[in-house]
N, C-alpha and C positions, 0 to 999 in steps of 0.2 A: 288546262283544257287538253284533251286528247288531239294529237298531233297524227300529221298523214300517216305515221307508220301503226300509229295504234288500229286508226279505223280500216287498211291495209291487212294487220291482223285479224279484225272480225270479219273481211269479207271470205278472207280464206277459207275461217272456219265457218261460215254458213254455206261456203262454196262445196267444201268437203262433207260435211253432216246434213248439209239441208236440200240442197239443190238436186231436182228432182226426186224428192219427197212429197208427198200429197199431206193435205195439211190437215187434217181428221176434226178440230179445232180450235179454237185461241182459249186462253184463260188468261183476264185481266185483273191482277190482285190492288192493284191500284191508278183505278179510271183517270184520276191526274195527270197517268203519265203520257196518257192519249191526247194530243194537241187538237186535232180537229176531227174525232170522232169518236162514238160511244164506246164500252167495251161490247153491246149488240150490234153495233154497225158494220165494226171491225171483225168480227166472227164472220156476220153472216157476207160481207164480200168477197173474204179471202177463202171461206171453210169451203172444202172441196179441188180445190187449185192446188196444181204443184207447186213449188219454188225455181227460179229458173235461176240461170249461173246470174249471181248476183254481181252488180257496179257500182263506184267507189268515184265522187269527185269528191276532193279535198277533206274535209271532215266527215262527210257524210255517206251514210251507206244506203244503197238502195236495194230492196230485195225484190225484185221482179220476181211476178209469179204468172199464171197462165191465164190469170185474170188483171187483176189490179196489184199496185206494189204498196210495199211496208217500209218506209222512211224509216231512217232509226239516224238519231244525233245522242252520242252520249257522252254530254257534259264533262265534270271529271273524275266522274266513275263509274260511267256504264263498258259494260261489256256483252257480250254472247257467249253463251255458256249452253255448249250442248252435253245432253243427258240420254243415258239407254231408256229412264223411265220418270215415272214421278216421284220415284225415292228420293231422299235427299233433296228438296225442294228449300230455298235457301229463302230468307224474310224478303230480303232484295230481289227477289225474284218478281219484274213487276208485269213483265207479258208473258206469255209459257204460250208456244207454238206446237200443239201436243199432232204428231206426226203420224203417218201410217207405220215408220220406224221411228222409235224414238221422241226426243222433242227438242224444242231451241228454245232458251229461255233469256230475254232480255234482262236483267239485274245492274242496279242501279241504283245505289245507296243514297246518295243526295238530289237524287233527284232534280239534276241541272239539265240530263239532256230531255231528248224526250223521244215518241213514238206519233208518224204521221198516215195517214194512209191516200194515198193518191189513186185517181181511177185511171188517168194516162200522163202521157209525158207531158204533157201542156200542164197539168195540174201540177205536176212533180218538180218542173222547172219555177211557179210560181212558190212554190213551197222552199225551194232553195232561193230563189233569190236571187241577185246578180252576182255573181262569180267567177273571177277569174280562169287564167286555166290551172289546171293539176299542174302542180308542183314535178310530178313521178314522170309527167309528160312532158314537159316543157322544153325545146329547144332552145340553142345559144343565142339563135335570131328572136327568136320570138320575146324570150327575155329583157335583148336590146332592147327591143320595140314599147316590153313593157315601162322601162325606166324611161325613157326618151319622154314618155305623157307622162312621167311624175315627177314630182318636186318633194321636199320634206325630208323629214330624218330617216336615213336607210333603212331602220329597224323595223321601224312603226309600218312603212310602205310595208316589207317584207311579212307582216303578220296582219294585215290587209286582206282579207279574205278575196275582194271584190280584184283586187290585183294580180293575186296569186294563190290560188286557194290550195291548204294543206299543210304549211306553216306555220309555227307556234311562237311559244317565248323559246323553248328550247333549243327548237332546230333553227330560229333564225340567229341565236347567241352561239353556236357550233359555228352556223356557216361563216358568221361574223369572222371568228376570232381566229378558225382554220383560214380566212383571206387577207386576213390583217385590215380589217375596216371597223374603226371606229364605231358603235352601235348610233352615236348621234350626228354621225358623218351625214351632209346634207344628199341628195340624191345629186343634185344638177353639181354639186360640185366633185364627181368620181370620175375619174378619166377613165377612157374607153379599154384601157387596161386594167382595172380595179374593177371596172363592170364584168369582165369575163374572165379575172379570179372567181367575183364574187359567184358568177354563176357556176364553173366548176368545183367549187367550195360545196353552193347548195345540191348539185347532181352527186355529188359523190356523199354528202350527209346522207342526203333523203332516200337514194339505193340503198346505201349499209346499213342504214336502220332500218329500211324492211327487209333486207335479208337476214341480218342477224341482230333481231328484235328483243330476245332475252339476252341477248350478252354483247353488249356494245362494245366496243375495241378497247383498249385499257390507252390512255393517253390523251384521250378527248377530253373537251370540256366538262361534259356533262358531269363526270364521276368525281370534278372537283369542286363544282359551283353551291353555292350554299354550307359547306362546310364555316365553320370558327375561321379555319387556318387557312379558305381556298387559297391553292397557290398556282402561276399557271404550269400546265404540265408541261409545255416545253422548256421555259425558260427558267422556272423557279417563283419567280416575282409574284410577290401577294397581290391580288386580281384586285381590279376596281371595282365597286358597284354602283349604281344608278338605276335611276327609272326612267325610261323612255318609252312613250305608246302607253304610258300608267303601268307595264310593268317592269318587275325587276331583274335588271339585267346587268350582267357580269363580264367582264374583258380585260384582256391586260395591258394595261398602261405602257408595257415597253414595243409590244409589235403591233398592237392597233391604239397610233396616236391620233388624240384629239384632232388634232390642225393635220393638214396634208404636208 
């Protein structure tokens, strides 16, 4: 699934290509991907409206426009893809927001996430769901506060939308193994010094991945995990795997032990 720095990435580029743009009108090549409205409903709400600097909690992206907004969740392979024209128009191409410049085109090959359209905030907070706070925002207090009401296996808490929204398998096995915590370490039992690792761990993941989105730092986890051979990149030691929260997750057995 698309983690906070991916949907981070699409907001920028709708922020840059799209926002205040007038929106001339929609082209829906596959109505399915419309959650709760037609591909006429959704033209005739937003046709005419600009895009206004679009917002970002946790997975999801919101495009506020001068009317109504355009939800967008994309599963694990949607993206935003702007375009001068409707040249090169790709199969996955399943919304296309054809512009007074240009256009924005939703594409999304499997079609896991989807496209919602909200008339105000009340609708749009119903459409999200209960959720935590942003991951990108989150302070050391607030964090405390969030562990302190949970129990459970730190992982599984950490990709808990309703907890902390914006966190995935990736960045919550990063933050993990950059704090030395165990992925099935129980929550109630991390002492108040392993909680604010843990949470300088996940501030400093989740910044550097959206600043430097295409090229993640050489020595993190990520660029070993899933290999035949992962091994970890500090220590050498061939990385553990498991499943925890149903997914699969990667750590090393010598600086995040099982036991405290």
């Amino acid at each position: 699934m698309p983690e906070l720095p991916d949907v981070e990435h699409d907001r920028r580029v709708l922020a840059e290509h799209a926002a205040g743009r007038r929106i001339e009108r929609t082209v829906t090549t596959d109505p399915g991907i419309l959650r709760n409205a037609t591909p006429t409903a959704l033209d005739r709400a937003v046709r005419g409206h600009r895009f206004q600097e679009p917002e970002r909690h946790g997975k999801w992206l919101l495009a506020w426009t001068t009317g109504p907004a355009v939800l967008f969740h994309f599963g694990m392979t949607g993206d935003l893809i702007p375009a001068p024209g409707p040249q090169g128009r790709h199969r996955h191409d399943r919304v296309i927001f054809e512009l007074d410049r240009g256009e924005l085109r939703y594409r999304n090959m499997r079609k896991l996430g989807g496209v919602w359209l909200a008339h105000d905030r009340e609708e749009a907070g119903a459409i999200l769901g209960p959720l935590g706070p942003d991951a990108l925002t989150l302070d050391r207090l607030g964090f405390r506060a969030l562990l302190a009401r949970r129990r459970g296996r730190v992982k599984a808490a950490l990709m808990d939308q309703r907890l902390l929204a914006g966190i995935g398998n990736l960045l919550a096995d990063e933050a993990l193994w950059r704090a030395g915590i165990h992925p099935a370490r129980r929550i109630e039992d991390l002492d108040p010094s392993e909680r604010d690792r843990l949470f300088d761990a996940i501030r400093t993941v989740v910044r550097t991945s959206v600043e430097r989105f295409d090229h993640l730092p050489r020595g993190w986890l990520i660029h070993a995990r899933g290999r035949p051979d992962a091994a970890c990149p500090r220590c050498g030691a061939p990385l553990g795997r498991t499943v925890v929260g149903g997914r699969t997750t990667y750590f090393c057995p010598n600086h995040q032990p099982a036991l405290h």
